[in-house]
C-alpha positions as CSV (number, residue, x, y, z in Angstrom):
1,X,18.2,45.3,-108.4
2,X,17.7,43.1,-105.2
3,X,16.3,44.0,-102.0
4,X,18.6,44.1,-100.0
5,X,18.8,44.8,-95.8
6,X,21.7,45.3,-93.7
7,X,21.9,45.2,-89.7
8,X,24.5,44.6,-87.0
9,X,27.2,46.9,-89.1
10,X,29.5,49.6,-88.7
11,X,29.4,53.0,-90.7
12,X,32.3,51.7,-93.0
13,X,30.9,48.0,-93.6
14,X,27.4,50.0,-94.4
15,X,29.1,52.3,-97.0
16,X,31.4,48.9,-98.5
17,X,27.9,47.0,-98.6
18,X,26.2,50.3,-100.6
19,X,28.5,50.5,-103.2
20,X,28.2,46.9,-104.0
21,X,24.8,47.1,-104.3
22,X,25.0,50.4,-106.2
23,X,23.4,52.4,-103.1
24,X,19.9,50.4,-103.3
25,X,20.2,49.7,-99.4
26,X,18.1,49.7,-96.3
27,X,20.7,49.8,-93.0
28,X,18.9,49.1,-89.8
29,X,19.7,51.2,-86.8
30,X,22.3,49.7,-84.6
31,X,21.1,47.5,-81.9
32,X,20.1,44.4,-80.9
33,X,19.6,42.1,-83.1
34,X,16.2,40.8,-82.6
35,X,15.8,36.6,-82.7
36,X,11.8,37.1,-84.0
37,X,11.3,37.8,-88.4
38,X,8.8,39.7,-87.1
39,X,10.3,42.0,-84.8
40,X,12.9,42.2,-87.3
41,X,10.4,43.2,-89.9
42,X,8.8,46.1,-87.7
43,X,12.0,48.1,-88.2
44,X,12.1,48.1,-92.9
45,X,10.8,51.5,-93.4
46,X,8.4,50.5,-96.5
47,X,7.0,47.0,-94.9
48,X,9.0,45.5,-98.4
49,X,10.4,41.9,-97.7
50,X,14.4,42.0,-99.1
51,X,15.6,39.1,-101.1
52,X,18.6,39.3,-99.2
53,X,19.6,40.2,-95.1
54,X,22.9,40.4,-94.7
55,X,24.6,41.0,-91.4
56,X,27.5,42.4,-90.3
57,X,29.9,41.3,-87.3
58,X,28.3,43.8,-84.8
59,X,25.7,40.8,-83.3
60,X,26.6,37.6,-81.4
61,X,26.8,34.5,-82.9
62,X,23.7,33.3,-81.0
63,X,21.5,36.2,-81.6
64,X,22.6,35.6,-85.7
65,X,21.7,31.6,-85.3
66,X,18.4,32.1,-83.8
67,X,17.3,34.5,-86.3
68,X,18.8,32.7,-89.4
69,X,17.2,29.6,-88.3
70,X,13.2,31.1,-87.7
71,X,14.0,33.3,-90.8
72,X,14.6,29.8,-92.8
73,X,11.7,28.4,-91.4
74,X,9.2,31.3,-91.6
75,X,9.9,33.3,-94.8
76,X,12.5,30.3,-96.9
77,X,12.3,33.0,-99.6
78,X,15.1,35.2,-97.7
79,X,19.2,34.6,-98.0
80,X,20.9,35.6,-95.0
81,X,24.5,36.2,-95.5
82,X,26.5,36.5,-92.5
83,X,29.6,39.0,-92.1
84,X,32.2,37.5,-89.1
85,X,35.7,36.4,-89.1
86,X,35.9,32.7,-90.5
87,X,35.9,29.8,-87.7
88,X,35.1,26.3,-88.9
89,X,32.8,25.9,-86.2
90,X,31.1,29.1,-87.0
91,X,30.5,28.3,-90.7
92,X,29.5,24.8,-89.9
93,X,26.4,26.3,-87.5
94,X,26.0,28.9,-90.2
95,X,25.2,26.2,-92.6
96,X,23.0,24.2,-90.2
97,X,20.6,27.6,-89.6
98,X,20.4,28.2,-93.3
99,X,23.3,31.2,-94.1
100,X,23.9,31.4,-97.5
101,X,27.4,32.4,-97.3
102,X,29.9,33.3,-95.1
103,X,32.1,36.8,-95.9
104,X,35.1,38.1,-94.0
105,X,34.6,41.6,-92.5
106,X,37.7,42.5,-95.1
107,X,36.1,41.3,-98.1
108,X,36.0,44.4,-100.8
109,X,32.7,45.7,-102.1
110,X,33.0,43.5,-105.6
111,X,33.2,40.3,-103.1
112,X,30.3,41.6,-101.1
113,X,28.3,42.1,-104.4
114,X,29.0,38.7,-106.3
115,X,27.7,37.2,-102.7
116,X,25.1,39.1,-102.2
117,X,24.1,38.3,-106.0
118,X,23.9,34.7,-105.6
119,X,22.2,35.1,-102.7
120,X,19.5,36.8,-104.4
121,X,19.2,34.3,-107.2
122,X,18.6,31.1,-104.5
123,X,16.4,33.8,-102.8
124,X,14.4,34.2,-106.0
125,X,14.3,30.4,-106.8
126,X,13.1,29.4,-103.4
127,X,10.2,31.9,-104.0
128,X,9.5,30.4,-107.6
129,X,8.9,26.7,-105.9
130,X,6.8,28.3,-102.7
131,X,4.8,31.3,-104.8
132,X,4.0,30.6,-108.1
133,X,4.5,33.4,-110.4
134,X,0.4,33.2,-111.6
135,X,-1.8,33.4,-107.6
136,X,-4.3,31.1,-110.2
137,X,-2.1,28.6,-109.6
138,X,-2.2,29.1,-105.6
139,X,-5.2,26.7,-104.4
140,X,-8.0,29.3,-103.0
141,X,-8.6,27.8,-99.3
142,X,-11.9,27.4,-98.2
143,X,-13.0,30.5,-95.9
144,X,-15.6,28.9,-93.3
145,X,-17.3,31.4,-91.1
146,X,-19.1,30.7,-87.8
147,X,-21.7,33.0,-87.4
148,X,-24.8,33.6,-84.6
149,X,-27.5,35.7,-84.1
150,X,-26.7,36.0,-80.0
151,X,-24.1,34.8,-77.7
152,X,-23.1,32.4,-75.8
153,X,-24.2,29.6,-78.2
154,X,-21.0,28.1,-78.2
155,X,-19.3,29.7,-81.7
156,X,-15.8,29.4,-80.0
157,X,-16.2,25.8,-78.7
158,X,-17.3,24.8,-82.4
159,X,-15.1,27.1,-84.1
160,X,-11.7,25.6,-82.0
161,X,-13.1,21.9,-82.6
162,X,-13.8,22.5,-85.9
163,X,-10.1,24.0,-86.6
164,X,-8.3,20.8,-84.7
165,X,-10.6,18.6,-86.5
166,X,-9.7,20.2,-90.3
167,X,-5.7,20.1,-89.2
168,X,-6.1,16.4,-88.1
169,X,-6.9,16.1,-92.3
170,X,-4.4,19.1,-93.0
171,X,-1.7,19.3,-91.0
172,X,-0.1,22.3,-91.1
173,X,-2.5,24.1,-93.9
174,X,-5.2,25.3,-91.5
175,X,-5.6,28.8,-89.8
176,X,-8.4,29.9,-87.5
177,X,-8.8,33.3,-87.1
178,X,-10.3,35.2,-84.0
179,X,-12.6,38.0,-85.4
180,X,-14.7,38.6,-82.0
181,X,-12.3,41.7,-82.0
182,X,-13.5,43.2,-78.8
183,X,-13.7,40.2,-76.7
184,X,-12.6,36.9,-78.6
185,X,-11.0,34.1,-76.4
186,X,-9.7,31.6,-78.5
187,X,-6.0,31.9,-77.6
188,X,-7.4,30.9,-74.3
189,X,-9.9,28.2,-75.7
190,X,-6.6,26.5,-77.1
191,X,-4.6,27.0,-74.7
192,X,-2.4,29.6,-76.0
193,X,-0.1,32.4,-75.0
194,X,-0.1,35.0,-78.3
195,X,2.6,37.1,-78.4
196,X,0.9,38.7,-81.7
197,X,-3.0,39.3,-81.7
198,X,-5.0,40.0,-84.8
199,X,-4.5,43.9,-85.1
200,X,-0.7,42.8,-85.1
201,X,-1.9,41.1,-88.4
202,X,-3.5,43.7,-90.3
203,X,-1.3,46.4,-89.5
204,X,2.0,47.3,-90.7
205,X,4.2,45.3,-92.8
206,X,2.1,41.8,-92.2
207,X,-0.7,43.5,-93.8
208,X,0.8,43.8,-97.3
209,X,2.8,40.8,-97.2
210,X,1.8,36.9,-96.6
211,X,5.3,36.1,-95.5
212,X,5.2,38.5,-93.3
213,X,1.8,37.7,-92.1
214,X,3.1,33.9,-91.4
215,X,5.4,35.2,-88.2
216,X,2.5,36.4,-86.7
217,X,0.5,33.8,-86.7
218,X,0.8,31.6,-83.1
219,X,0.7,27.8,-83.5
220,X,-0.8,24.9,-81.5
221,X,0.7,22.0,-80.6
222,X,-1.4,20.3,-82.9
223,X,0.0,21.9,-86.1
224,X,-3.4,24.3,-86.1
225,X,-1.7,28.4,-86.7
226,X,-4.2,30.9,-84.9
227,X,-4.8,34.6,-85.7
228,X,-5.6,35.2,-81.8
229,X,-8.2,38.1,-80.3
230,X,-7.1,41.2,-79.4
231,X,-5.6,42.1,-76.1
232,X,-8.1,45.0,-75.7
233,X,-11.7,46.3,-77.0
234,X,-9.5,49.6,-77.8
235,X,-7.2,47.7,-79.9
236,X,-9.9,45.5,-81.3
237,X,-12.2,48.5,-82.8
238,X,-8.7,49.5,-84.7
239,X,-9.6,46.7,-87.2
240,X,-11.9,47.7,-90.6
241,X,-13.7,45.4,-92.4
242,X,-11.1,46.1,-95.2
243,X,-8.6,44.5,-93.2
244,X,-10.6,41.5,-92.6
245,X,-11.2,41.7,-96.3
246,X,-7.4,41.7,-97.1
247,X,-6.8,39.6,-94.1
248,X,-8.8,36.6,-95.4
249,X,-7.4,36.8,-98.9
250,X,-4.1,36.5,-97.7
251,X,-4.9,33.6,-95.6
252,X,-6.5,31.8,-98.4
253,X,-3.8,32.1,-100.7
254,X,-1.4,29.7,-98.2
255,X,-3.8,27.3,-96.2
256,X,-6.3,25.2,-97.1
257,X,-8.9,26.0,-94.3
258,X,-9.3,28.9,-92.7
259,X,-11.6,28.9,-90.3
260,X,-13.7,32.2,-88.9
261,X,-14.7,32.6,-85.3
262,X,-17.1,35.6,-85.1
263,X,-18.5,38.4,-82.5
264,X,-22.6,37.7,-81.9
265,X,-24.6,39.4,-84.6
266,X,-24.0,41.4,-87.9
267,X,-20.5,43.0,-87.4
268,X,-18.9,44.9,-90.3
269,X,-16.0,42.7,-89.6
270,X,-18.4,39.6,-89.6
271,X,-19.7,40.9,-92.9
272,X,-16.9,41.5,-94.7
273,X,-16.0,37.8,-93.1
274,X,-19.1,36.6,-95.1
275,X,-18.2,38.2,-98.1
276,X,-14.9,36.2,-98.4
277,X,-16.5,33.0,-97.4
278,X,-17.0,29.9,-99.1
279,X,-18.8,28.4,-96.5
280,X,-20.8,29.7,-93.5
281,X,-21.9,27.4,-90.2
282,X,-24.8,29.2,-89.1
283,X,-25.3,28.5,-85.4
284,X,-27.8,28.5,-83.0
285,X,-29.0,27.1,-79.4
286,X,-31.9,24.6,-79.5
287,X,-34.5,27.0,-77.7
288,X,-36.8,29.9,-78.8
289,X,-35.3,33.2,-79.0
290,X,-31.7,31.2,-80.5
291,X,-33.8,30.1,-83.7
292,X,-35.7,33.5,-84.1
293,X,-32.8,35.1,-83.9
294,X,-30.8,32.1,-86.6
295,X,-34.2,33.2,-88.8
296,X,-33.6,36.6,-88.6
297,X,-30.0,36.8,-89.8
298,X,-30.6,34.1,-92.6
299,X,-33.7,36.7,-93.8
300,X,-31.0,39.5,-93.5
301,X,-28.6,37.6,-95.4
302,X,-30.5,36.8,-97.9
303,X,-31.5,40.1,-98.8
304,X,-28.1,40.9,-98.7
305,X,-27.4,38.1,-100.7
306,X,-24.5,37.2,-98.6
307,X,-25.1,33.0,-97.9
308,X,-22.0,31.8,-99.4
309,X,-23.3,28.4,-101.6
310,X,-21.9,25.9,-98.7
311,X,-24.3,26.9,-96.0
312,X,-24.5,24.5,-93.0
313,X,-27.6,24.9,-90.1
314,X,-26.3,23.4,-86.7
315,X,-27.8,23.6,-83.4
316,X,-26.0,23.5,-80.2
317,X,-27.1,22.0,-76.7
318,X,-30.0,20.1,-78.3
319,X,-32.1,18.4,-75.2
320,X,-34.7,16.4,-75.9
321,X,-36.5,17.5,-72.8
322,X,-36.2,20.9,-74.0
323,X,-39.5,21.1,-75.9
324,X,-38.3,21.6,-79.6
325,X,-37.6,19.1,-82.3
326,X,-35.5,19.6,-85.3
327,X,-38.7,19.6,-87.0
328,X,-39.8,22.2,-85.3
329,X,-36.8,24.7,-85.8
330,X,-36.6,24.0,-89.4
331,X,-40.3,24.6,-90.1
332,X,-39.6,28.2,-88.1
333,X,-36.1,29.0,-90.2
334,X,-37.2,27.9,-93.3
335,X,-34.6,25.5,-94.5
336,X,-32.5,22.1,-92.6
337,X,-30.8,21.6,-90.0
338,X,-27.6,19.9,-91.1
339,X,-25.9,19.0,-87.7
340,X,-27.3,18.4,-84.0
341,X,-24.9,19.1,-81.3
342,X,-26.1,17.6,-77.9
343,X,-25.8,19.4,-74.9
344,X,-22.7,17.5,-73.0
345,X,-20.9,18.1,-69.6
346,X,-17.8,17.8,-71.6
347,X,-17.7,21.4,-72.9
348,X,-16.9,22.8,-69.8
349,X,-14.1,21.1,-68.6
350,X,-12.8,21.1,-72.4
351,X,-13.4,24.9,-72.3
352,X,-11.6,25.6,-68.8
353,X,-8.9,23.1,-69.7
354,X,-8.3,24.6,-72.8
355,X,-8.0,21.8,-74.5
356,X,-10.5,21.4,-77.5
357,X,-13.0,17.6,-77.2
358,X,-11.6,17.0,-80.5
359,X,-7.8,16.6,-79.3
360,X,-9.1,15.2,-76.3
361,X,-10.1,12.0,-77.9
362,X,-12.6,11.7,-75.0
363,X,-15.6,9.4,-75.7
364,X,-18.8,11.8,-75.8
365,X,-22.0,12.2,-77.8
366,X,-21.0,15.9,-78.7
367,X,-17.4,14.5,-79.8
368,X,-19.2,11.9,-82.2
369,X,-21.2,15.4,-83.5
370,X,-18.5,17.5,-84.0
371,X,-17.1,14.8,-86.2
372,X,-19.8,14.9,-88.5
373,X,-19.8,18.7,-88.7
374,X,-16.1,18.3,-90.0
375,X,-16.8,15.9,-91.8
376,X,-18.8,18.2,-94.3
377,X,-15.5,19.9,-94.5
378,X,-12.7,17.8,-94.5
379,X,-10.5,16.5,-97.6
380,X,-10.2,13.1,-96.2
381,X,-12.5,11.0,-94.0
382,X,-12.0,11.5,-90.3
383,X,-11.0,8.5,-88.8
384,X,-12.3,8.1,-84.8
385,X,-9.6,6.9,-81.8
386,X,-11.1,3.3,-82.7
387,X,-10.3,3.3,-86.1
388,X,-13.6,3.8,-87.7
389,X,-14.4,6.3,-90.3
390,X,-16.6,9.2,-88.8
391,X,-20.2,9.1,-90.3
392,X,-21.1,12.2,-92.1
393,X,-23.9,13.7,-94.3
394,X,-23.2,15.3,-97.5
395,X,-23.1,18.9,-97.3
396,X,-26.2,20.8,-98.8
């Protein structure tokens, strides 16, 4: 038997709509109806997606339109049906926000039940074509953590630019996730105003299912979804390595990139992060105590055998008055350096701004850089404001 979920209803429409789905009913508590999945979501008592929402007359049209139309966007594997006297006008807005069907609030229980039947079959097709039955044959995005030793190295300012640059080759199929959970700012390194954070994400019902998950995710302008910081230390330290574990899986299983922006150090979170990657940047700043520290962690790691095979070296705010050559810092960590960031008076502004150098389009040195560093990454060849095809090196 379907899933099925009924709001906005009277006590008699509830007991009509149970016996034509034999009892096997979840009636949401009277109310307003809310226009957000996953606000909606919050309120099913096992975190269970249905197959089918149907609601009763109880709600305003608009409240009903708003939701129909995120809930066809969001999570296409759901049939809304839609109880309310019949209006043209009604049924032809009901069609444009994705209803399945329009019933009168007279119609018996067998009615209610063939509906709600078909409903569940286009419900259950939909989810064929957008989840195979076999997750072998979901495509397993690449995980790409950014990891460092210390702070203020710039992680966020490579881990934004490196998410705008991967959407600019996959619109639509990349995800960076904020795993600083105590203090991570990349809601405001993109600009962004969450109204779900990342403890939002592994709690509850979005933590057992993807389509769930989705509606918390925040978007960017740019097509880039975000898994954004939490709003507090407090809330942060609520999150387990298991749910990063979990977390990351489920993220894999729907975008192509997913993209990692760490806390400083050896986290649990940032080690259960490296356990699920397929690729780790390992940052550092061009001075003394940032490459110690890059040749600590990478002597840690190794031990713990946790360098995923696509392991890329780049160092941030190189000078070449600073005393150290790349030469130098590889002789000291022990392997290449893959990418050379220079130190730029773009950053910044960019970071302030909240606008990431690689939307910008601004002319720089560090832009040309962060190219290449994407470049290791991205499906298709970047292609620069002018046209021309970003140079990059083969990843190690």
């Amino acid at each position: 038997m379907s899933r099925v979920v009924l709001a906005a209803a009277g006590a008699e429409l509830a007991q009509r709509v149970g016996a034509a789905v034999d009892g096997d009913l979840q009636v949401l508590p009277a109310g307003r109806l809310p226009g957000d999945p996953a606000r909606l979501f919050e309120q099913l008592v096992d975190g269970e997606l249905p197959e089918v929402l149907v609601i009763g007359p109880d709600a305003p049209a608009d409240q009903v339109l708003l939701l129909a139309a995120r809930l066809d966007v969001q999570c296409p594997g759901i049939s809304v049906l839609l109880i309310a006297r019949p209006d043209p006008a009604l049924l032809q807005a009901a069609m444009r926000a994705g209803i399945r069907d329009l019933l009168d609030p007279a119609a018996d229980p067998a009615e209610i039940g063939a509906s709600i039947e078909r409903a569940a079959r286009a419900a259950a097709g939909r989810r064929r074509v957008l989840r195979p039955v076999e997750d072998s044959a979901r495509y397993t995005g690449r995980v790409i953590t950014v990891a460092s030793p210390k702070g203020g190295v710039g992680k966020t300012t490579i881990a934004t630019n490196l998410a705008i640059g991967l959407t600019s080759s996959a619109p639509q199929s990349t995800v960076l996730v904020d795993l600083d959970v105590q203090f991570g700012d990349v809601a405001s390194a993109l600009g962004l105003v969450p109204e779900y954070s990342l403890p939002d994400a592994v709690q509850g019902p979005a933590g057992q299912d993807t389509m769930v998950l989705k509606t918390f995710l925040t978007q960017h302008p740019s097509g880039l979804y975000a898994v954004c910081g939490s709003e507090s230390p407090a809330a942060g330290d609520t999150v387990t390595a298991a749910d990063v574990s979990r977390l990351l899986a489920q993220l894999a299983r729907e975008f192509r990139y997913v993209v990692v922006d760490t806390a400083p150090g050896l986290s649990e979170q940032t080690l259960a992060a490296l356990d699920r990657s397929s690729d780790v940047v390992m940052l550092s700043s061009m001075d003394v105590p940032g490459v110690r520290g890059l040749r600590k962690e990478l002597d840690v790691l190794r031990e713990l055998c946790m360098i995923p095979a696509g392991r890329h070296v780049v160092m941030n705010f190189a000078d070449p008055k600073g005393g150290l050559s790349v030469r130098d810092v590889e002789t000291t960590i022990g392997t290449g350096v893959d990418v050379v960031l220079p130190r730029s008076s773009a950053v910044p502004a960019s970071t302030n701004q909240g606008v990431p150098l690689l939307e910008s389009g601004r002319r720089d040195p560090m832009t040309k850089e962060l190219r290449r560093l994407v470049s290791r990454f991205a499906a298709t060849p970047l292609v620069s404001p002018k046209g021309q095809r970003a140079k990059h090196r083969a990843a190690s």
